[in-house]
Structures are given as C-alpha cells and as structure tokens.
C-alpha positions in Angstrom: 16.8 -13.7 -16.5 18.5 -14.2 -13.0 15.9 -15.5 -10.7 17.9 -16.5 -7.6 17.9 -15.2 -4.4 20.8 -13.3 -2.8 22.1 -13.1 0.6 20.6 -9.8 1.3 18.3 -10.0 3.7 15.9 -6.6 4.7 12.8 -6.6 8.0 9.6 -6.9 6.2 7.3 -6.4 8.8 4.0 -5.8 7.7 0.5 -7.7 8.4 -2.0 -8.9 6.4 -5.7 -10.0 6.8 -6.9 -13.2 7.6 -8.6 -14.5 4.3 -12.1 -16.5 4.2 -12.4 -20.3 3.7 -12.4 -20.6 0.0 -10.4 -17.6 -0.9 -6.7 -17.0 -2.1 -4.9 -15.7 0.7 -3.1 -11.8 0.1 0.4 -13.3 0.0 -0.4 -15.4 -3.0 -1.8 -12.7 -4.7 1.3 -10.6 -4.0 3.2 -13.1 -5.3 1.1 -13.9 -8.6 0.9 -10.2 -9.7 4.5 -9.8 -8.8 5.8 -12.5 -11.0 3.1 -10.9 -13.6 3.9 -7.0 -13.3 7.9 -8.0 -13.2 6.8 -10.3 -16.4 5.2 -7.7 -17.9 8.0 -4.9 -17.5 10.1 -7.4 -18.4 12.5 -7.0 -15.6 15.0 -10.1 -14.0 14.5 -10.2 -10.3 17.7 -8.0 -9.6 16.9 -5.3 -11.9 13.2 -5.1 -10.2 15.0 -5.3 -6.3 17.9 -2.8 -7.4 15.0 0.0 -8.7 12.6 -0.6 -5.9 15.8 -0.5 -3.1 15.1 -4.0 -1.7 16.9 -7.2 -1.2 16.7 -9.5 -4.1 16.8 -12.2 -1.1 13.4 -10.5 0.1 11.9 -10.2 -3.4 12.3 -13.6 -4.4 10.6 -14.6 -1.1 7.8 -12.6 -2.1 7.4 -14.2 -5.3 7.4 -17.2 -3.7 4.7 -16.8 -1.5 6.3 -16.6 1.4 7.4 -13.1 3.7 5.2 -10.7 5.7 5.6 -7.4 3.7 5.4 -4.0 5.0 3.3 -1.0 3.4 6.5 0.7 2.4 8.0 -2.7 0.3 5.3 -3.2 -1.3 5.1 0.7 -2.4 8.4 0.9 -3.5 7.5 -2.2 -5.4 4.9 -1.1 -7.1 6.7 2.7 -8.2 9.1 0.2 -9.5 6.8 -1.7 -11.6 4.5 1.2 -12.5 1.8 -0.2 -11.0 -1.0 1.0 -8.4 -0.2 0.0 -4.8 -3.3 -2.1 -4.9 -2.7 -4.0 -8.0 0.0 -6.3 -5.9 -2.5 -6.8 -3.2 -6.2 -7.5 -4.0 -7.8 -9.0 -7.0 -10.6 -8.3 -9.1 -13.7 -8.4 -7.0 -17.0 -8.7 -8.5 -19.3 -5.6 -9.0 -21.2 -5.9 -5.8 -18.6 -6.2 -2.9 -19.1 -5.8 0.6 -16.1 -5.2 3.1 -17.2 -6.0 6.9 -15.3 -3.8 9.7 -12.0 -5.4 10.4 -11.9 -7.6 6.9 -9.8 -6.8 3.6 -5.9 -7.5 3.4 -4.2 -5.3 5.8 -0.4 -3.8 5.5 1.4 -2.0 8.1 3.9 0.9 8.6 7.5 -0.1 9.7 7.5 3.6 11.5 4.4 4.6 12.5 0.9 3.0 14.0 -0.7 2.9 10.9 -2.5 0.7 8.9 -3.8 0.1 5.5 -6.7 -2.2 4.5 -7.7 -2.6 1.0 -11.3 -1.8 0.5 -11.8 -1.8 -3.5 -8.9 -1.8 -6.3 -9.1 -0.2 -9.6 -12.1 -1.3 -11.9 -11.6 -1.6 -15.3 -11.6 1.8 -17.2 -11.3 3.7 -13.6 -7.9 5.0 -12.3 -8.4 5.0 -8.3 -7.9 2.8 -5.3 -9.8 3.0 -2.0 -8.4 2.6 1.2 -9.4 2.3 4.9 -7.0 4.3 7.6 -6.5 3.6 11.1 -3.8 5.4 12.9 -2.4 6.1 16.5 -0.4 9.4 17.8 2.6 7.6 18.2 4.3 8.6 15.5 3.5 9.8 11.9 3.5 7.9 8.7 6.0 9.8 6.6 5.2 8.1 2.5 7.7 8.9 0.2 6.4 10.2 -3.2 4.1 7.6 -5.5 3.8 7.5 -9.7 4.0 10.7 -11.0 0.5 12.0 -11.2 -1.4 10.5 -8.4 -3.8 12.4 -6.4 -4.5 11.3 -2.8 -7.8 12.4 -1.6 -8.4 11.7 2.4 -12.4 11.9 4.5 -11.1 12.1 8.0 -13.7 10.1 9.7 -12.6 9.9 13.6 -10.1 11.5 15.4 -8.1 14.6 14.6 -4.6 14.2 12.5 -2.4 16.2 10.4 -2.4 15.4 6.8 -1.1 16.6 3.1 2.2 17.4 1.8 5.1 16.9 4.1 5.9 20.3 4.3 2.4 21.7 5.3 0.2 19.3 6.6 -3.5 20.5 7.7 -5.0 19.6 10.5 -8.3 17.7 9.9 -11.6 17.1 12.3 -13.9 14.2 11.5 -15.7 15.4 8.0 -12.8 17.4 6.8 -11.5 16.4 3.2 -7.9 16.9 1.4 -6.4 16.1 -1.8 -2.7 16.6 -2.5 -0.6 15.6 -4.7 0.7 12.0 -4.2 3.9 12.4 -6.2 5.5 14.7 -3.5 6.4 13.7 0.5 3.5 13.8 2.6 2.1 12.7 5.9 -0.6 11.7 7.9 0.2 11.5 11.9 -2.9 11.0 13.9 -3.3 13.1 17.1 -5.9 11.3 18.9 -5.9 7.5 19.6 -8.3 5.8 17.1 -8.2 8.1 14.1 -9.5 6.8 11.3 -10.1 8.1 7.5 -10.9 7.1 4.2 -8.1 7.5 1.5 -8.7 7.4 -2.2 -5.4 7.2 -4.6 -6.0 8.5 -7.9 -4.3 7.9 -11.1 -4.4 10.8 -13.2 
C-alpha cells in the first residue's frame, strides 16, 4: 500500500470548532476514521485521493492530523469511502448529549458563507445525520450529489433562502420544511443575513 505523500498540493480551507479541555480535537478524529474507513475499503492512499479528486499530498496530511479541511474535501471523501459525511468528523457521543449555541466541529464552504456544525452523528441502527446551518446572501452553496440514496431534509429556522434541487430550488420562510433528494445537485443560498436551518441527511 503506497502511503507517501505527493507533491500535489490543493486550498483546504475549512474551519473547525474549538474542542473542550479533555476532549479529542475534530482533526484527530478526521484523521483516525480516515485511516479506519480507507482501512476498511481497503484502499492505498492514491487510490482513495484519485476517487475522491484530491491531492494525495493533502490526504496524507489529513491522516496525519494535520490540515484545515473544507466541507467539500471532506464530502468528496466520504462519497469516496462510502461513508456518511459525519462519520469522518464526530464520534460516538453518549445517549444524552447536549450541543450549546456556537459548540460542535464546524466545516466551511470554499464558495459560499456557509457553515456546517455537527450536532449529532448516526446512532447505531439509525441512518441520519443532524446538522446546524448558518448562511449569508453572499453567495450560494452549490453541493454536488452525495451516496446514492440520501435524503436531505431542511427546517428553515431564520431568515429566508432558496433551497432543494439545483435546478428548482424553493424559497423557504422560517418554519418551512423540504426534503430532496441528496444524490442530485442542489443548493441552499441564503437571502437574508443570518439565515439559519436545521439539516437532517438521511441514509436510505
């Protein structure tokens, strides 16, 4: 298995959430359930880099520990590895969990003002994940499709924003809800500073 790092070199540009005294930090999770998942698929590091359409140089950081990685690396990653987004990025919690305003690891757009943050990953015997939104009108973030299968569901919580398939997104007012299909393009571009919403991938 060839586990050294190219020359290639790609912007990883995302951010991640402070962790508490005690606790892993999200960048050695990454890196553990990358080194898993690729072990698992049984994959070298150049296989996994050439499916997922980034630099060996910036995977092997990864697995190191090391890099800051955006939402859309760590995506591709994961469609790669088969995996759901938030397997890479949070570990098992307990049962009871509680997720204060502004904690959770946190992931950036390299194209838009939007971010991610983590709120619960997929129990045993449960296919979804649980995401918190925040997103500015600057410009839209475009996702490419997910696993086959996956179901997005979005609560639009603040704000107004256009979301759904790329092709015909809907506009949504606080309390409005959406499912689409997460295998296909689609979009969510806020149209009012401090949009917010609650996402919920599930895999069907």
């Amino acid at each position: 298995m060839d586990d050294s790092a190219d020359d290639d070199t790609t912007a990883a540009t995302g951010e991640t959430g402070d962790s508490g005294e005690g606790q892993t930090s999200p960048l050695a999770h990454i890196s553990a359930a990358l080194r898993r998942e690729r072990g698992k698929a049984g994959l070298s590091l150049s296989e996994l880099a050439k499916r997922a359409g980034v630099a060996k140089s910036t995977l092997s950081q990864l697995e190191s520990g090391g890099g800051n990685p955006s939402i859309e690396t760590l995506w591709a990653l994961s469609v790669a590895l088969d995996v759901p987004f938030a397997a890479l990025v949070q570990p098992a919690r307990p049962h009871v969990r509680l997720v204060r305003a502004g904690e959770g690891p946190r992931f950036s757009a390299d194209r838009a003002d939007y971010l991610a943050t983590v709120l619960s990953t997929c129990p045993p015997n449960a296919r979804r994940d649980l995401y918190l939104i925040t997103a500015e009108p600057d410009s839209a973030r475009e996702s490419d499709p997910h696993m086959p299968g996956v179901v997005e569901h979005v609560v639009l919580s603040a704000g107004r924003a256009l979301v759904g398939l790329a092709d015909e997104p809907v506009e949504l007012a606080p309390g409005d809800y959406i499912a689409y299909p997460g295998d296909l393009p689609h979009v969510f571009r806020a149209l009012e500073p401090g949009t917010a919403a609650v996402l919920v991938s599930e895999h069907v």
